[in-house]
C-alpha positions, -999 to 999 in steps of 0.1 A, spaced: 674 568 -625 645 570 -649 625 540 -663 633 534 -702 595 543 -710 599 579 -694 634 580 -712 622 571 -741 592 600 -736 618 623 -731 638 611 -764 604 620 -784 607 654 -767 642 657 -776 634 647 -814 616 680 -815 646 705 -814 677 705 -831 706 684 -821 725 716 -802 695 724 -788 679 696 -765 683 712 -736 648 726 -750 631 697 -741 634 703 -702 606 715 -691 586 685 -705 615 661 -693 608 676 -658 570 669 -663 579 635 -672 602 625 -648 574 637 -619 549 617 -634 573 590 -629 586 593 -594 557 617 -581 576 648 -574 611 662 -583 641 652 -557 677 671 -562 688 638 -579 664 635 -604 661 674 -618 708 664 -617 693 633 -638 673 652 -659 702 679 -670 728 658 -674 704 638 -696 703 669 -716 733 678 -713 725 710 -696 745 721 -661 725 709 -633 716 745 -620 698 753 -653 674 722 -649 670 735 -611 664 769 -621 633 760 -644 618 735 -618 622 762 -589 604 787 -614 575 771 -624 547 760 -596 538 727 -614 571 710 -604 569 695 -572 599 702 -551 584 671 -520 567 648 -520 531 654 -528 499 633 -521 484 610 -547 462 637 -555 473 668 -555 446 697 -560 458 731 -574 432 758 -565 434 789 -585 431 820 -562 438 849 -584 413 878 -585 389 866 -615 386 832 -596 381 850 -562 351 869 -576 338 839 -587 338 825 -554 373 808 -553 374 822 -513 346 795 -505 359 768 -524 392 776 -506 375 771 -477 355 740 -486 385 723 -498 406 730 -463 373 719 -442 367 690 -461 409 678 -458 415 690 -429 447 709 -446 457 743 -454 474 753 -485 504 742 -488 501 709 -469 492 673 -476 467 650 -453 478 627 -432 470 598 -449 490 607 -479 459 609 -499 454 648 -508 478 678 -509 461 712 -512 478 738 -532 472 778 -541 476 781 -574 481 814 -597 465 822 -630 455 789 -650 447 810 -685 412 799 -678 394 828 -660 359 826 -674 357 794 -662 366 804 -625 365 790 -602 390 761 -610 418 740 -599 444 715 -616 443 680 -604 477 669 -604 486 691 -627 473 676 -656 432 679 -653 418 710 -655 383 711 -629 361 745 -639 327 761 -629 335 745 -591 307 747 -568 301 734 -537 286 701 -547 310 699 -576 344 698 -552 325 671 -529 319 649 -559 354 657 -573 369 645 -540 349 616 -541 359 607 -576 397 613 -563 390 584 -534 
């Protein structure tokens, strides 16, 4: 289900816990296993906790919790937009509003070209440097302005 390189990714999360205790490593098996197939199907998080030896449900309960786990499909890029108040009074609202203009998308949704999907995101531990968003989940994007997102989108091309 899994390529060997992300298993053996997974393995060097593994190493980190004791023996009885793998199922530890899940939530980075789940971030590996999207970066491998892109987003997070029933079959792979079943993959994932019988890897660890974990009941399925467990796995499913972690990758329902936490919003960086894809659940469908996403586009190539997906952009995580923090909306919580700190980022909103640093003009998160407009760059919201940008971002949909310039896609064509609201949150929640993906272009039609596969290209972008646009997500609201919640607190990102980084509220001085509001606004900001996540590109897939993995770059953090802070101090956005207006030029900043058009050149980000570019970049993302």
């Amino acid at each position: 289900m899994l390529s060997q390189e992300s298993l053996a990714l997974i393995d060097k999360e593994i190493a980190k816990y004791p023996p009885e205790h793998k199922q530890s490593a899940v939530m980075a098996a789940l971030r590996i296993a999207q970066t491998e197939k892109g987003w997070l199907a029933t079959e792979t998080i079943e993959f994932v906790a019988n890897y660890l030896g974990m009941p399925p449900i467990a796995a499913y309960e972690v990758a329902t919790f936490y919003n960086m786990y894809d659940l469908k499909p996403v586009g190539r890029n997906k952009v995580t937009l923090c909306t919580n108040l700190p980022c909103l009074l640093q003009g998160a609202d407009k760059i919201a509003e940008q971002l949909k203009a310039k896609l064509g998308v609201e949150f929640g949704e993906t272009t039609a070209d596969g290209r972008y999907t646009l997500v609201e995101g919640e607190c990102m531990g980084a509220c001085g440097d509001g606004p900001l968003c996540l590109h897939n989940n993995h770059k953090m994007h802070s101090h956005l302005t207006a030029e900043a997102v058009d050149k980000l989108l570019d970049d993302m091309k």
